[in-house]
N, C-alpha and C positions, 0 to 999 in steps of 0.2 A: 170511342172505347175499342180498345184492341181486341181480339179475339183470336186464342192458340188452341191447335187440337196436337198433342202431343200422341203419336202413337208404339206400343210398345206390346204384341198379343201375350208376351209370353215369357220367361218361365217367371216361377214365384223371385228367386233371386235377381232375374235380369230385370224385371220391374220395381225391387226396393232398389237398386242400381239407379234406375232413373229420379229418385226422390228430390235429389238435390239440386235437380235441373227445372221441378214442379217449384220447387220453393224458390228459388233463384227467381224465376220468370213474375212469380206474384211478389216477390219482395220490390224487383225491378218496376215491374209494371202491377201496383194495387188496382187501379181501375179496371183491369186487364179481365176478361174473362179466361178462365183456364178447362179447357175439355180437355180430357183420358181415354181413349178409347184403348181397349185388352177385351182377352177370351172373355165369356161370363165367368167360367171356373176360377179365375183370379182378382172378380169383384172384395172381395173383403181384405186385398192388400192395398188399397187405396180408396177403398169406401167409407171410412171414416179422414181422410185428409181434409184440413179445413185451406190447404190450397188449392183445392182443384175443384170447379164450381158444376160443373156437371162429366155423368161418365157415361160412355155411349160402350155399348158392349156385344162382339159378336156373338150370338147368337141367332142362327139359322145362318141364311146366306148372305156372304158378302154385296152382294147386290141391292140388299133390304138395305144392308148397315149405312153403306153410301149413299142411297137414295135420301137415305136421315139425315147424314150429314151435310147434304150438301141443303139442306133448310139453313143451315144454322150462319152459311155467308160468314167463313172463317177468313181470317188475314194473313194468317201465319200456319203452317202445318211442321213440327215437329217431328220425323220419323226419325226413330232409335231403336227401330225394328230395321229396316232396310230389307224387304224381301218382298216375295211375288204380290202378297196381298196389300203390302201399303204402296207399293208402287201402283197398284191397278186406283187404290184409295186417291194419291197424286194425281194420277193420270186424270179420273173423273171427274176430281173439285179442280180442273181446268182455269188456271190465272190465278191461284193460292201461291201467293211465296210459301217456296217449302226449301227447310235443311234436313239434309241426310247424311246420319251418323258411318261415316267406310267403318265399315265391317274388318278390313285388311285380313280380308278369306286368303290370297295368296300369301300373305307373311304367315296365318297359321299356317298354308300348307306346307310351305318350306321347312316349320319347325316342325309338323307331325314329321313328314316325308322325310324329309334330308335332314331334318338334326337342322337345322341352321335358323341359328334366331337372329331375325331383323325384324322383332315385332319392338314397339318402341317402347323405352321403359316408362312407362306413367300409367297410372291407373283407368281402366275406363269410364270414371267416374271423372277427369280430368279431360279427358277426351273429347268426350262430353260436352264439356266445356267450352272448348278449343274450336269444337265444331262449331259454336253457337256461337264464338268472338264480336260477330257484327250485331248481335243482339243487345249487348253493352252489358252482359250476364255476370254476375261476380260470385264466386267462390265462397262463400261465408266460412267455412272449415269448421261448419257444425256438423258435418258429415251426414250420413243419411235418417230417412225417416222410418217409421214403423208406428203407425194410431192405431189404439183398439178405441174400444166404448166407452162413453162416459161411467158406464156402468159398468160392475169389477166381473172379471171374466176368466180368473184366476177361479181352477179346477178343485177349489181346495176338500170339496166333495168326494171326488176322484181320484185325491191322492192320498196315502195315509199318514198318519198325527205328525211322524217324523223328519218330514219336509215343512215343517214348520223353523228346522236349525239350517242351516245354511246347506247346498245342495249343488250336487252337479250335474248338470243334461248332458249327457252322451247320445249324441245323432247317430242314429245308424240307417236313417231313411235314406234313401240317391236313386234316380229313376235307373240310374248304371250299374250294374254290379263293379263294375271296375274302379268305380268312385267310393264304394263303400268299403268300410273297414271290415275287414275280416271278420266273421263271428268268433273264432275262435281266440282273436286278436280283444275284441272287445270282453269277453270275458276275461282275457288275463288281465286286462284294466280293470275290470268293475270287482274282481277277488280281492287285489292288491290296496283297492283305494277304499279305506274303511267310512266314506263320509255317505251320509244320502245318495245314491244316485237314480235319476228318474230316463229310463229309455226312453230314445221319440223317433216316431216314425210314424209313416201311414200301415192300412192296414193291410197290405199288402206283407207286412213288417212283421206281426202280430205276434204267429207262431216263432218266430225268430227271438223277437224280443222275450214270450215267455219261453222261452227253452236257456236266452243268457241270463234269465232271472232266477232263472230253477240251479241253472249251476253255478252261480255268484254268491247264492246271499239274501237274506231277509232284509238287507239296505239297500238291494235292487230292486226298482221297480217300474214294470214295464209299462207304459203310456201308450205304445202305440196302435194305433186304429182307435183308440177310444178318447182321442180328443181332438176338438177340430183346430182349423190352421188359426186361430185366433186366443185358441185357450192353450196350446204352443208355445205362441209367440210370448201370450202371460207366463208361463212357465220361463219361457227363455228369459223373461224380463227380467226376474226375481234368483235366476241362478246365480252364484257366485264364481261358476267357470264353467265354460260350453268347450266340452271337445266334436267336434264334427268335420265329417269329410267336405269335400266342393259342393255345398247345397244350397238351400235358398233358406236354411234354418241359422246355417253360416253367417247367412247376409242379415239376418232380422235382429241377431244376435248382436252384428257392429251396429244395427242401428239405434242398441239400446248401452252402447258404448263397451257390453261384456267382454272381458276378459277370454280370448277366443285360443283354445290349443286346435290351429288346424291340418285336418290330416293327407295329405295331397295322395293320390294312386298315378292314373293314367293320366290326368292332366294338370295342366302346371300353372302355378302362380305367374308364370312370363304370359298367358295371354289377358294380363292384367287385369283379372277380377278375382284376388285376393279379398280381406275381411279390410274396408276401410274405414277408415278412423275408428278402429274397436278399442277395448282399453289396453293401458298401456304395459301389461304385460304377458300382451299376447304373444303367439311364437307359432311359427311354421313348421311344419314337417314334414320334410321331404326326401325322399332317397337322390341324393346326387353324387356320383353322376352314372348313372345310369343310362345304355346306350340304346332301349327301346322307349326309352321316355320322354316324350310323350309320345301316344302310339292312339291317341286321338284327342280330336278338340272337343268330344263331346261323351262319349264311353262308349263299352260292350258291355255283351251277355257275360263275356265270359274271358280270360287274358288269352290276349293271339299267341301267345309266349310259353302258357300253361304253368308259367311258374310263378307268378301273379308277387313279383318282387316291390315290384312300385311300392303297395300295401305290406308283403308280411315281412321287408327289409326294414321297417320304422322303426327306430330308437325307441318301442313302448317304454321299456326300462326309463329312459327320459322326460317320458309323458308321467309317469308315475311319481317321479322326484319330484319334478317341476309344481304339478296337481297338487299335492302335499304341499311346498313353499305357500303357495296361493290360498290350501284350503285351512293353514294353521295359522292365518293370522287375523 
């Protein structure tokens, strides 16, 4: 019986990115044991998966983690992290066949630096793939995953009566400010759009979100910091249209097939992790073309530019039309 430790520390989106690689592998090989090692902080994006048969998790030192792992007399080691600590992980489980996802850090850098895209067009999710060819891995084009509990985990407690009619999630959470939509910007949407809507963010979010609830409307309501990444993800399930910036709320949302308006700032759908396979009247939004954009693969505190166009140049005006088509029928 085969045995694979796929590894991935981080972030919430970049590990539902790898879902369809976890099911791939157990559809290919059933008999197969499937390991996951990630942060502890991102145990509950893969701790309900009924493909991945145990998860090893850092916590404390990398030293300990490996010392664990290497009981386990793995066959195959998966990194789609590629970086300092899964290479030290390779290095130590010594005689593991291992494939490793290129990153292709100089094609981003070309594109932040110079403007010049030779990052290739296909998804990272395909990539993926690609990299894993000798594996005999196939595609199924069910696109990615996202399990909650057997048990219902929908906040219906926490939200009030009126999200009971159909509703929309507006993401304003991003570790970046450069990624996030304007505040000011998300208020002229949440005035505009008379349907439900429920703010999400962490709580870092909080006073943000109650301050565009105070100035939108008794149909806004602000969610974040008082729900966790699971009771979210339920939320996101049951929305009828997620508008959100580059997140990993973005990604939980394709993985529940939603209807996704997404809002692009400082980085771009060319380093190919856009919303994949979400439903099919999804739409991108993006300022192009614009000659500081992208002006990182990952964000700032704050725009190097000070005029933070990326964000407040969006067609809202067309997120509003569009939100309407979607939410009237």
């Amino acid at each position: 019986m085969a045995k694979f430790l796929i590894i991935r520390f981080s972030s919430i989106g970049d590990i539902v990115l790898t879902t369809p690689i976890v099911r791939a592998i157990k559809t290919r090989y059933p008999d197969a044991e499937v390991h996951y090692v990630t942060k502890k902080g991102f145990y509950d994006i893969i701790r309900y998966s009924p493909y991945i048969d145990k998860i090893h998790l850092l916590d404390g030192t990398l030293s300990a983690l490996v010392t664990s792992l290497k009981q386990e007399k793995f066959d195959y080691i998966i990194d789609l992290h590629h970086n300092l600590r899964s290479l030290i992980i390779k290095l130590r489980l010594f005689g593991v066949k291992a494939y490793s996802f290129p990153k292709l850090n100089f094609a981003k850098w070309l594109l932040v630096r110079l403007k010049w895209n030779v990052m290739p067009d296909i998804h990272i999710v395909d990539r993926y793939f690609k990299t894993l060819a000798k594996l005999d891995l196939k595609n199924d084009a069910s696109g990615l995953d996202f399990f909650l509990p057997e048990e219902d985990v929908f906040p219906t407690e926490k939200l009030p009566n009126f999200f009971n009619e159909p509703y929309i999630a507006l993401v304003i959470g991003a570790k970046h400010y450069t990624k996030r939509i304007p505040t000011e910007r998300v208020i002229e949407l949440s005035k505009k759009l008379i349907f439900p809507i429920v703010i999400l963010g962490g709580p870092e979010e909080s006073d943000q979100g109650n301050f565009i609830a105070k100035k939108s409307g008794l149909h806004v309501f602000n969610a974040c910091g008082k729900l966790s990444l699971l009771e979210s993800a339920a939320v996101i399930q049951k929305a009828k249209l997620v508008i959100s910036s580059d997140t990993g709320l973005m990604h939980i949302a394709s993985a529940y097939k939603r209807d996704i308006f997404s809002v692009w700032g400082n980085t771009t759908p060319n380093f190919g992790m856009y919303p994949y396979m979400p439903g099919s009247r999804s739409k991108i939004f993006e300022v192009i073309p614009l000659s500081c954009r992208p002006c990182s693969k990952i964000g700032f505190d704050s725009c190097p530019k000070k005029h933070f166009k990326c964000m407040q140049d969006i067609p809202y005006h067309q997120i509003i039309i569009d939100s309407k088509e979607i939410m009237k029928v």
